[in-house]
C-alpha positions as CSV (number, residue, x, y, z in Angstrom):
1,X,-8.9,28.7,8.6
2,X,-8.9,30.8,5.2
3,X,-8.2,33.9,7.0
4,X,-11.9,35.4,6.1
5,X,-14.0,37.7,8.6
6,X,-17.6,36.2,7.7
7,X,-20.6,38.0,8.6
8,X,-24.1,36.6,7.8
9,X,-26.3,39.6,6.4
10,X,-29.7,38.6,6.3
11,X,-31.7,41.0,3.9
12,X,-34.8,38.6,2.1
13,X,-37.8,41.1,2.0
14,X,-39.0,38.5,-0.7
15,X,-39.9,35.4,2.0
16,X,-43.6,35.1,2.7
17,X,-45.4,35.0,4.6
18,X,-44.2,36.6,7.1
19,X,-44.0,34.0,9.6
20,X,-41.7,31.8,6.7
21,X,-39.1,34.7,7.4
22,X,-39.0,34.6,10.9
23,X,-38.7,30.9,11.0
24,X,-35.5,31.3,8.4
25,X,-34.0,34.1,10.2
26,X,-34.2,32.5,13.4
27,X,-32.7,29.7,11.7
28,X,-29.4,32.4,10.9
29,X,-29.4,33.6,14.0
30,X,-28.9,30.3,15.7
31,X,-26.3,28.7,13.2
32,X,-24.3,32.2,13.4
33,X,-24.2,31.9,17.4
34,X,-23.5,28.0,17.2
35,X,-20.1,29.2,15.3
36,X,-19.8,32.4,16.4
37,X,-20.0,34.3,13.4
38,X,-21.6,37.9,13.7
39,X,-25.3,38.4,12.4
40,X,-26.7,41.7,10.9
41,X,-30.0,41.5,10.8
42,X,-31.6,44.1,7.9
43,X,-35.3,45.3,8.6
44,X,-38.0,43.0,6.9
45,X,-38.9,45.0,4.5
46,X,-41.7,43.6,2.0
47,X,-43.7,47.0,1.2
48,X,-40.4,47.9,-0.5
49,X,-40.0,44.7,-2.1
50,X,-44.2,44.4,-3.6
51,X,-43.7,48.2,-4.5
52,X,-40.6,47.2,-6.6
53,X,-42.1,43.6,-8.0
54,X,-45.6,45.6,-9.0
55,X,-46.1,44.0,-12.5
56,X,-44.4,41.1,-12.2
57,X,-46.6,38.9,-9.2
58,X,-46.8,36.2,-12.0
59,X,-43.7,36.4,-13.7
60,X,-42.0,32.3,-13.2
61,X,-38.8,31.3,-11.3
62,X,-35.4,32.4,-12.9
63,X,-37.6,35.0,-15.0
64,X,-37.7,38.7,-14.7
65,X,-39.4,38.8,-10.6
66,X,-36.2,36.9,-9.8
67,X,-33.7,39.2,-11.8
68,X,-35.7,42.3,-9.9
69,X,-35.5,40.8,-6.3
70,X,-31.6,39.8,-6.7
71,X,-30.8,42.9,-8.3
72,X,-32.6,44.9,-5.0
73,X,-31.2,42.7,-2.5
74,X,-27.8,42.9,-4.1
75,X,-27.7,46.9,-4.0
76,X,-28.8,46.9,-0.2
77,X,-26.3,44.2,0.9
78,X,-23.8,46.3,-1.3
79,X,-24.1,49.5,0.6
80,X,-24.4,47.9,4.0
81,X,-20.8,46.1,3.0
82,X,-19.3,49.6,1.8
83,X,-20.9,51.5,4.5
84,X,-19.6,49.0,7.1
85,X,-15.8,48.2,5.4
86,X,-16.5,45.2,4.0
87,X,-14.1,44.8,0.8
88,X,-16.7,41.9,-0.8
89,X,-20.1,39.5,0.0
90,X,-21.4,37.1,-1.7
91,X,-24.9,35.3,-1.4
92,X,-26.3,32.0,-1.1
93,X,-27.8,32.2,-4.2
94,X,-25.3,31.3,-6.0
95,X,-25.1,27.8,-4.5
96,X,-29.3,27.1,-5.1
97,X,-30.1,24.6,-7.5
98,X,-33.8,26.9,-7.9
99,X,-31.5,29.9,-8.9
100,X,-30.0,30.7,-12.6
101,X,-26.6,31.1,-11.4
102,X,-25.5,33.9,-13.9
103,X,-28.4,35.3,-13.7
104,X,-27.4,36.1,-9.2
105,X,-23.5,37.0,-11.0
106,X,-25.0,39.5,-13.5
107,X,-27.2,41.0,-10.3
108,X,-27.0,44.1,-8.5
């Protein structure tokens, strides 16, 4: 034990189709209640996402699109955290080998 309260915050607007998200979230929801951990589960919310890519549907991976998405999904995991007493998060981008990782540290 490190003495951490972890809570799995699953925000990813940018997973498509829609069925691809359900299948990952379920995927959460069954690890967190396998060890226990509380799950918040943030509304799928693509329009918001599109509306905010707009301009950048062809951009390529680690390139501007990506910056955009981390930064939004940074600022709405960052309020839920405040508005909820979390004193930090973090995000498993940081540990994909697909994702620039100080591009997710300079995010949000």
């Amino acid at each position: 034990e490190k003495g951490l309260d972890v809570t799995i915050f699953f925000y990813n607007p940018n997973i498509h189709p829609r069925k691809e998200y359900e299948i990952r979230k379920e995927e959460n929801k069954r690890y967190a209640l396998k060890h226990g951990v509380p799950f918040v589960d943030c509304d799928y919310d693509a329009d918001t996402w599109y509306k905010r890519m707009n301009g950048m549907e062809f951009e390529p991976e680690r390139g501007i699109r990506c910056t955009a998405c981390f930064d939004m999904r940074m600022e709405v995991t960052a309020k839920y955290a405040f508005e909820n007493g979390f004193s930090c998060f973090t995000t498993t981008n940081a540990t994909s080998r697909w994702k620039d990782l100080d591009q997710v540290n300079t995010s949000g």
